[in-house]
N, CA, C and O atoms as a Tinker XYZ file with bonds, in Angstrom:
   324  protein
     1  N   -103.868000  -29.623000   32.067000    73     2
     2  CA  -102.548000  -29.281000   32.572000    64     1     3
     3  C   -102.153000  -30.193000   33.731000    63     2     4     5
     4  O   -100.967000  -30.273000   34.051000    81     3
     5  N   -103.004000  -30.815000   34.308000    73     3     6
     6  CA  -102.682000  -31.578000   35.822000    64     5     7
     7  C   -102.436000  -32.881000   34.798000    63     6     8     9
     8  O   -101.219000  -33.052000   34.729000    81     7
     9  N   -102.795000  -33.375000   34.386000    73     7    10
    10  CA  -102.098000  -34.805000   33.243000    64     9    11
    11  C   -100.335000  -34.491000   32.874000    63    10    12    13
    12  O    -99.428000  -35.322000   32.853000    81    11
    13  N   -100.262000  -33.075000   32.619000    73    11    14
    14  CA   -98.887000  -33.050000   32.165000    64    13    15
    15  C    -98.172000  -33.112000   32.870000    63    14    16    17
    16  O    -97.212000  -33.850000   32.649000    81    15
    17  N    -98.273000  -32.174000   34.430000    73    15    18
    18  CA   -97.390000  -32.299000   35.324000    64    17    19
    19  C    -96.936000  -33.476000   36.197000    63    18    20    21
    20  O    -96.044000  -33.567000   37.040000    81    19
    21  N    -97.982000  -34.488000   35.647000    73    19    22
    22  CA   -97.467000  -35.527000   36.230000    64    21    23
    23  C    -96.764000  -36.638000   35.256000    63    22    24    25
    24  O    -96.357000  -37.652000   35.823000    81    23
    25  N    -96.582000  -36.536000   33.806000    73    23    26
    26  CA   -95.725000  -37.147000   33.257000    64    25    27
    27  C    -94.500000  -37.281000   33.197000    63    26    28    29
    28  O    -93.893000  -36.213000   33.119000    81    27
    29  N    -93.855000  -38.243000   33.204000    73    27    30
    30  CA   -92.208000  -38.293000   33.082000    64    29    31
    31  C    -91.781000  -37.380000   31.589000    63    30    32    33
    32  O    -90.850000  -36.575000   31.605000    81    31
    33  N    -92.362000  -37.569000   30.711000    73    31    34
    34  CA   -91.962000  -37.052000   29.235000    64    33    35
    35  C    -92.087000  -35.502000   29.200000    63    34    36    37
    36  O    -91.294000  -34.748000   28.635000    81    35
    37  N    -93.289000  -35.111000   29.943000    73    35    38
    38  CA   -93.298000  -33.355000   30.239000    64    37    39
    39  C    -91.675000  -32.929000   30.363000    63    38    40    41
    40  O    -91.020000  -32.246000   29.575000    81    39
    41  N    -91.200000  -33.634000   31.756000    73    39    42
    42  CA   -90.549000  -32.914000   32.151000    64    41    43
    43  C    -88.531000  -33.175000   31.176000    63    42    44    45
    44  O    -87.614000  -32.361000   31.059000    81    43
    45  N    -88.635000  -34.541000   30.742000    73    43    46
    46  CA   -87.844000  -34.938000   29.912000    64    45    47
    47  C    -88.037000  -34.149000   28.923000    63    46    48    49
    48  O    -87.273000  -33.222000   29.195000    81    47
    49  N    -88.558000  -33.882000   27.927000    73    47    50
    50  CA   -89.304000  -32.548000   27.139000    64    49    51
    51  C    -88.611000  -31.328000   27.500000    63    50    52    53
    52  O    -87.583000  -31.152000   26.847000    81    51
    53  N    -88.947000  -30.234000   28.550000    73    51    54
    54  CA   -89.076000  -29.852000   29.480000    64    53    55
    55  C    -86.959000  -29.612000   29.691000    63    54    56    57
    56  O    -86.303000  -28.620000   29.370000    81    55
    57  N    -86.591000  -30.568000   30.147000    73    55    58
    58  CA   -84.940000  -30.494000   30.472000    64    57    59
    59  C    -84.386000  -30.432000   28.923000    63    58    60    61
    60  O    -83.610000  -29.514000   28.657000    81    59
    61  N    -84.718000  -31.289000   27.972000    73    59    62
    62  CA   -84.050000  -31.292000   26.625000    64    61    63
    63  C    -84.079000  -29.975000   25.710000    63    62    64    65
    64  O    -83.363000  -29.588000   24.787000    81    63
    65  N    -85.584000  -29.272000   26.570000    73    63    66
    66  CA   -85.537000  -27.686000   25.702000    64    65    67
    67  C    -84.586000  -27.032000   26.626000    63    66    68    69
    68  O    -83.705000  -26.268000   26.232000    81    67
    69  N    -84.787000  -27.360000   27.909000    73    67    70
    70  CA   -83.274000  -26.045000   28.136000    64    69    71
    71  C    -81.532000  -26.220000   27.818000    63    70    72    73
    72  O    -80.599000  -25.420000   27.755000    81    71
    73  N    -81.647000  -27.474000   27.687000    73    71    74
    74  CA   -80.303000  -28.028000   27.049000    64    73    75
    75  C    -80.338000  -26.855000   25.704000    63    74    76    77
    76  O    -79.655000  -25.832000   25.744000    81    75
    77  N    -81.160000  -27.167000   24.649000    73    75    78
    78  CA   -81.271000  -27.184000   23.624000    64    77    79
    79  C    -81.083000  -25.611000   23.223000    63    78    80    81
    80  O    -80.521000  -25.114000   22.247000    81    79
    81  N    -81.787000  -24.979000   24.379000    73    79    82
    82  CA   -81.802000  -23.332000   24.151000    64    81    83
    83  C    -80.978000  -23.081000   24.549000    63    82    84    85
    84  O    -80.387000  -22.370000   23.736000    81    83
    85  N    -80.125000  -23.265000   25.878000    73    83    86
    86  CA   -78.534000  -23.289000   25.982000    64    85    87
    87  C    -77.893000  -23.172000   24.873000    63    86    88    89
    88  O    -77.281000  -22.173000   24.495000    81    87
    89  N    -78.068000  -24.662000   24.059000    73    87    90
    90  CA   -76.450000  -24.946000   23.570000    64    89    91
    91  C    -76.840000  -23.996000   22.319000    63    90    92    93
    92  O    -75.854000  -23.525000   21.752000    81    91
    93  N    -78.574000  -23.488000   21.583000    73    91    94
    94  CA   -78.448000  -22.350000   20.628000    64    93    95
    95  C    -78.267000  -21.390000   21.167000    63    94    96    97
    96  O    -78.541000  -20.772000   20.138000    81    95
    97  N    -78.064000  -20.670000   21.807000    73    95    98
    98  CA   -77.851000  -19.621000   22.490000    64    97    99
    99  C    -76.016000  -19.620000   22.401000    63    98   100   101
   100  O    -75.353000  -18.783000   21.789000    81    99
   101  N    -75.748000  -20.198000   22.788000    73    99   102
   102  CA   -74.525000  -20.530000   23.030000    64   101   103
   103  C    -73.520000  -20.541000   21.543000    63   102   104   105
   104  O    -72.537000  -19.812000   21.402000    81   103
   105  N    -73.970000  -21.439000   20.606000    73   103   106
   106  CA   -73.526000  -21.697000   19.531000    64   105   107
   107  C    -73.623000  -19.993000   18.420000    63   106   108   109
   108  O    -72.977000  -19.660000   17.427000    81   107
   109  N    -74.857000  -19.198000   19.288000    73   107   110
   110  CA   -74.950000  -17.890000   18.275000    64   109   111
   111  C    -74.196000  -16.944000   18.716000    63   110   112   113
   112  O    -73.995000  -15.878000   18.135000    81   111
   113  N    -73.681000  -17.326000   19.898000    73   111   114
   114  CA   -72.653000  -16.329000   20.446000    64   113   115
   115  C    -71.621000  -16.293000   19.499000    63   114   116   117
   116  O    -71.198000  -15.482000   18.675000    81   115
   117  N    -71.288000  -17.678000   19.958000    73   115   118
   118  CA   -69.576000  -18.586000   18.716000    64   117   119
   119  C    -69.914000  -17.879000   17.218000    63   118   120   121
   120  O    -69.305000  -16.892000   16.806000    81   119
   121  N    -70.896000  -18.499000   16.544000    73   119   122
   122  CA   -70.899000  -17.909000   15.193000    64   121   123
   123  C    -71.151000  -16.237000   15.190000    63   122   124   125
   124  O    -70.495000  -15.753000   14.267000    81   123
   125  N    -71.710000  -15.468000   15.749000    73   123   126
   126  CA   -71.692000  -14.084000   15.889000    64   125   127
   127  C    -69.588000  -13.468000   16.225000    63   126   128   129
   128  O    -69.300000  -12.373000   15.742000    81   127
   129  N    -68.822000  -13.987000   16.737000    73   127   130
   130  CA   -67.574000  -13.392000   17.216000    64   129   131
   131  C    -66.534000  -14.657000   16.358000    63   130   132   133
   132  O    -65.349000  -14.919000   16.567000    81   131
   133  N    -67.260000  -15.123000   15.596000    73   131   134
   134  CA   -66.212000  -16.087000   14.684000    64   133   135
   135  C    -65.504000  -17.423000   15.508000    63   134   136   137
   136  O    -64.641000  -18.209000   15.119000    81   135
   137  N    -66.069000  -17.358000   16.505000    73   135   138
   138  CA   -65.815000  -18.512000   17.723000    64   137   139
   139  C    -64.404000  -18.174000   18.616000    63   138   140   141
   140  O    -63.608000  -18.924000   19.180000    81   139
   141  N    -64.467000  -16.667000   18.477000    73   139   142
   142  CA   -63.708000  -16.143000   19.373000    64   141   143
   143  C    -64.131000  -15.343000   20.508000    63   142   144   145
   144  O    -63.291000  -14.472000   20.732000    81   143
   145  N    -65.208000  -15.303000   21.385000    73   143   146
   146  CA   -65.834000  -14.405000   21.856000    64   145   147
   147  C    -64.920000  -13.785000   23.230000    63   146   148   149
   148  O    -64.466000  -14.534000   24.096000    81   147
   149  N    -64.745000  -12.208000   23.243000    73   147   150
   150  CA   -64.649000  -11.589000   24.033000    64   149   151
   151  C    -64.801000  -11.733000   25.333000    63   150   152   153
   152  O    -65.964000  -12.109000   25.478000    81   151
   153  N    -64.184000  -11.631000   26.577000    73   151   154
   154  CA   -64.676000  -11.891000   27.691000    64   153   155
   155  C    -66.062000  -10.930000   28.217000    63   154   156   157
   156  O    -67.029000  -11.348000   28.855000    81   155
   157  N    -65.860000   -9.781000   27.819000    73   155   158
   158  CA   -66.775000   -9.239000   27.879000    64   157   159
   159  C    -68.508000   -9.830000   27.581000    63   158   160   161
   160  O    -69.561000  -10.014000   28.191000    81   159
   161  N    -67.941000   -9.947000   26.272000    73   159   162
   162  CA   -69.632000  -10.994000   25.742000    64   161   163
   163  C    -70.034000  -12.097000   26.532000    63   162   164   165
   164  O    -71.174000  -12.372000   26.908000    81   163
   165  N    -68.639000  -12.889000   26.809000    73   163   166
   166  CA   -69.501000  -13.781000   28.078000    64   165   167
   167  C    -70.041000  -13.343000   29.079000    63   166   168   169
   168  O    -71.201000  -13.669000   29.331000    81   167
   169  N    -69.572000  -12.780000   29.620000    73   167   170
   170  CA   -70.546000  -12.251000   30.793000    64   169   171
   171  C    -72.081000  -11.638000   30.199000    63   170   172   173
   172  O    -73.079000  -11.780000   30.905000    81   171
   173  N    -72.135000  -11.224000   29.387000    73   171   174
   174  CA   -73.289000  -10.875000   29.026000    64   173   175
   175  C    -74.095000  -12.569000   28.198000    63   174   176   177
   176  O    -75.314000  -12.726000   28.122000    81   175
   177  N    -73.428000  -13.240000   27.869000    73   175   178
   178  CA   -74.230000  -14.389000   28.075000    64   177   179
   179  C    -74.792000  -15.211000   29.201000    63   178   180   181
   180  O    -75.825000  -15.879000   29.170000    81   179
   181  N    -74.022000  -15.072000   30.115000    73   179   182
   182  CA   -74.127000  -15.656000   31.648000    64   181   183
   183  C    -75.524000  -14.713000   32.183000    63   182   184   185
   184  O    -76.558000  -15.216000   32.623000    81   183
   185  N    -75.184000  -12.788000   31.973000    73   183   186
   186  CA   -76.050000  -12.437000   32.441000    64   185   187
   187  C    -77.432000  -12.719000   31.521000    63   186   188   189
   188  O    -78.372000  -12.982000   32.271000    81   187
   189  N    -77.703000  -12.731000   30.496000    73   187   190
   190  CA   -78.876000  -13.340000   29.552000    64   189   191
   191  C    -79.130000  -14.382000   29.678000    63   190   192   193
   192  O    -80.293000  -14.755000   29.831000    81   191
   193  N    -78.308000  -15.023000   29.658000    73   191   194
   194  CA   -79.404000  -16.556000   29.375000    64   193   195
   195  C    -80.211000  -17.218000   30.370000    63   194   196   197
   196  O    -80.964000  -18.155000   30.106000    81   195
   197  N    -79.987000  -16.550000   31.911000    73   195   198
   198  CA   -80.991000  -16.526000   32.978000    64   197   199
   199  C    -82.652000  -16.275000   32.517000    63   198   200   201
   200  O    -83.651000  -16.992000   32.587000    81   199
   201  N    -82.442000  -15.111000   32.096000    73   199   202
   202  CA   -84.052000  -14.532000   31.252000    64   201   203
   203  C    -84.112000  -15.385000   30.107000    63   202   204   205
   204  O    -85.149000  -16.047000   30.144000    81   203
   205  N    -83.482000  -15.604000   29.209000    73   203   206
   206  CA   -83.895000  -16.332000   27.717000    64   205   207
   207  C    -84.563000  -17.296000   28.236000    63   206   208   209
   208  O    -85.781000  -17.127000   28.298000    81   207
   209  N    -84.000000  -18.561000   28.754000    73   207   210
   210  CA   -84.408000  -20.057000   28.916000    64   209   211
   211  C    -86.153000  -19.684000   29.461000    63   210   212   213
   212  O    -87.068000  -20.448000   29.154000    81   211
   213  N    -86.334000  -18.709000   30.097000    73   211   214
   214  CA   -87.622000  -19.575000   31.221000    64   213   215
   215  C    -88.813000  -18.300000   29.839000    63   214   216   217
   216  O    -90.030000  -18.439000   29.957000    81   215
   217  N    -88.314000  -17.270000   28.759000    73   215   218
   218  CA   -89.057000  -16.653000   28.308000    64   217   219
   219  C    -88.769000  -17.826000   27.120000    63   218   220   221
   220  O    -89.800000  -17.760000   26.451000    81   219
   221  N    -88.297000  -18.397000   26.782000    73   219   222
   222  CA   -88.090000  -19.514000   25.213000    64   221   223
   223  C    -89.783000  -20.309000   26.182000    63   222   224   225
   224  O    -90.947000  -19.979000   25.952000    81   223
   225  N    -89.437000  -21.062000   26.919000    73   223   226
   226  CA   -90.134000  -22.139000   27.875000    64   225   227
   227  C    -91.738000  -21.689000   28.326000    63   226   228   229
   228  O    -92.621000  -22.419000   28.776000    81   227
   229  N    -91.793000  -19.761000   27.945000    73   227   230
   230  CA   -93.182000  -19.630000   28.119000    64   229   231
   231  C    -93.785000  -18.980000   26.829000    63   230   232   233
   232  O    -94.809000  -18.381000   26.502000    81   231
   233  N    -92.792000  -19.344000   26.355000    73   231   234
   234  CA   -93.405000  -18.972000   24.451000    64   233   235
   235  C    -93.959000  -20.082000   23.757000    63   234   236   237
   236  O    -94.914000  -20.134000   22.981000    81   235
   237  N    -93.082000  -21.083000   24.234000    73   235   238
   238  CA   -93.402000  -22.373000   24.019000    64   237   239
   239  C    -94.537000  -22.883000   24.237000    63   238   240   241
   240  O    -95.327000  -23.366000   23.426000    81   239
   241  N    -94.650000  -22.733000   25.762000    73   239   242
   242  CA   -96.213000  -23.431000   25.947000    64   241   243
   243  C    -97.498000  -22.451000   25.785000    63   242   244   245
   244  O    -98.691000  -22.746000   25.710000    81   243
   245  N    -96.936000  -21.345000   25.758000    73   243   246
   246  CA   -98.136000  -20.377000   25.055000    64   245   247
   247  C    -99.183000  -20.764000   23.116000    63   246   248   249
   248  O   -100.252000  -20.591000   22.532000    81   247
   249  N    -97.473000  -21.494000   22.938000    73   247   250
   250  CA   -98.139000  -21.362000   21.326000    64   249   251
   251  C    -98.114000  -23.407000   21.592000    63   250   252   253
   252  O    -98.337000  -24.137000   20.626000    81   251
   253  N    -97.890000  -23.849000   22.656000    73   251   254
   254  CA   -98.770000  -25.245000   22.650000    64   253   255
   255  C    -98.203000  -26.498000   22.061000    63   254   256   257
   256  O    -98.659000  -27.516000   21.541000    81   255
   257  N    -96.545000  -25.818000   22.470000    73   255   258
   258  CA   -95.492000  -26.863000   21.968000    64   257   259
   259  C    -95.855000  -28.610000   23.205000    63   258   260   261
   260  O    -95.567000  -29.794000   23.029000    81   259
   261  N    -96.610000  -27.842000   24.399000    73   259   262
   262  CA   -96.249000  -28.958000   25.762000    64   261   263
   263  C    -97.908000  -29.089000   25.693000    63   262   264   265
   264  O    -98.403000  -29.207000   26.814000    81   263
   265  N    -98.417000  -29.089000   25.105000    73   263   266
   266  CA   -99.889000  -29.406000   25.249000    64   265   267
   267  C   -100.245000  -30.765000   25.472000    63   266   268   269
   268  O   -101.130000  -31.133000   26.244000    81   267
   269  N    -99.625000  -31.395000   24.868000    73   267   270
   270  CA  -100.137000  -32.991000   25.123000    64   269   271
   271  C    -98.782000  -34.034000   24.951000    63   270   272   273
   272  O    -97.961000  -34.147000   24.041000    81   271
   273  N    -98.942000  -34.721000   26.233000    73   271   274
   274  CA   -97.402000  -35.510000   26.410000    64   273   275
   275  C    -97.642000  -36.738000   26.856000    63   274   276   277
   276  O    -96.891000  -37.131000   27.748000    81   275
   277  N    -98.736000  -37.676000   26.372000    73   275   278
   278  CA   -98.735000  -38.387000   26.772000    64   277   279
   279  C    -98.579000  -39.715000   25.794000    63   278   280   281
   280  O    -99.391000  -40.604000   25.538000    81   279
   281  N    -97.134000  -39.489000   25.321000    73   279   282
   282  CA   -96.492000  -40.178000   24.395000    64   281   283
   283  C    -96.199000  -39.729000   23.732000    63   282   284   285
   284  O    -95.047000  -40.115000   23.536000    81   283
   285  N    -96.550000  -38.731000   22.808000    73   283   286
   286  CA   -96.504000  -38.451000   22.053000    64   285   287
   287  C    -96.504000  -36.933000   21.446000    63   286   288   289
   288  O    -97.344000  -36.945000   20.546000    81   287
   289  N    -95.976000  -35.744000   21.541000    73   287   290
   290  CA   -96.188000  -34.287000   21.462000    64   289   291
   291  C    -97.018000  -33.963000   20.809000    63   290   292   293
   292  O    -97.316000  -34.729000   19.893000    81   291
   293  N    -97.665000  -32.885000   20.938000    73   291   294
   294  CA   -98.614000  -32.637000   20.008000    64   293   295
   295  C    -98.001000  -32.449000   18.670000    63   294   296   297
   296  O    -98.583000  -32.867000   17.669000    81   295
   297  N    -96.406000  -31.602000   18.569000    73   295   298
   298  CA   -96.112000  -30.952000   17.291000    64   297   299
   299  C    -96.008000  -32.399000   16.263000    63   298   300   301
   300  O    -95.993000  -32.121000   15.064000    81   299
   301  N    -95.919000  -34.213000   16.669000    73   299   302
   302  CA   -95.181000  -35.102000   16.399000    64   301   303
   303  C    -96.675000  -35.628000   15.500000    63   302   304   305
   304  O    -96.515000  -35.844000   14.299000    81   303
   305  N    -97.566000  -35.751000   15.874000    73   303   306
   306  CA   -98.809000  -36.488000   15.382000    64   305   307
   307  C    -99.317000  -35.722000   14.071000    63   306   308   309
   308  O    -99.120000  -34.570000   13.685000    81   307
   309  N    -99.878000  -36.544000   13.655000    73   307   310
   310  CA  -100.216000  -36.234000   12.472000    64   309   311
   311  C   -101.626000  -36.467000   11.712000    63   310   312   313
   312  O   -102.259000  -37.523000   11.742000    81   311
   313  N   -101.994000  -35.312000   11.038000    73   311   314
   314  CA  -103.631000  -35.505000   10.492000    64   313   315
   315  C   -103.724000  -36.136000    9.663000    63   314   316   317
   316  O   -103.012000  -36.448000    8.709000    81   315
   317  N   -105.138000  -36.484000   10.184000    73   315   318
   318  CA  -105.966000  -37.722000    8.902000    64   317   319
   319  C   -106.597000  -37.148000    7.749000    63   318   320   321
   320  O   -106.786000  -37.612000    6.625000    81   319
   321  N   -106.887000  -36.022000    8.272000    73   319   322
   322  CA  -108.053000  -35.229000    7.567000    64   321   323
   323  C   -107.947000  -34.300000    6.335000    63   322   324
   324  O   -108.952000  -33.745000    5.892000    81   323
């Protein structure tokens, strides 16, 4: 874990998943209300997506999406065997 925190790609990694869980988060709102959403519902996205992003981000590295970043992700490589 001390290798990762010091990579540039961790954390590039790292910013592109919260983009990413944002803009799905975001986009399931739109398709859930036909891309008309309620003011109401926004606020309840504003108030959620505080908790989503950092529980997406420890699901993630639980199941070992950020395990190895040193070039290359773990999910990206591929077996020989």
């Amino acid at each position: 874990m001390k290798n990762i925190l010091g990579n540039f790609h961790f954390y590039l990694m790292l910013f592109l998943d919260v983009l990413l869980i944002a803009a799905a988060y975001l986009l399931a709102f739109l398709l859930r209300f036909e891309g008309q959403v309620p003011p109401s519902e926004w606020v309840h996205l504003r108030e959620t997506l505080p908790y989503i992003i950092p529980l997406k981000l420890l699901l993630f590295a639980l199941f070992g999406l950020y395990r190895e970043c040193g070039g290359t992700p773990a999910s990206w490589t591929w077996s020989t065997s």
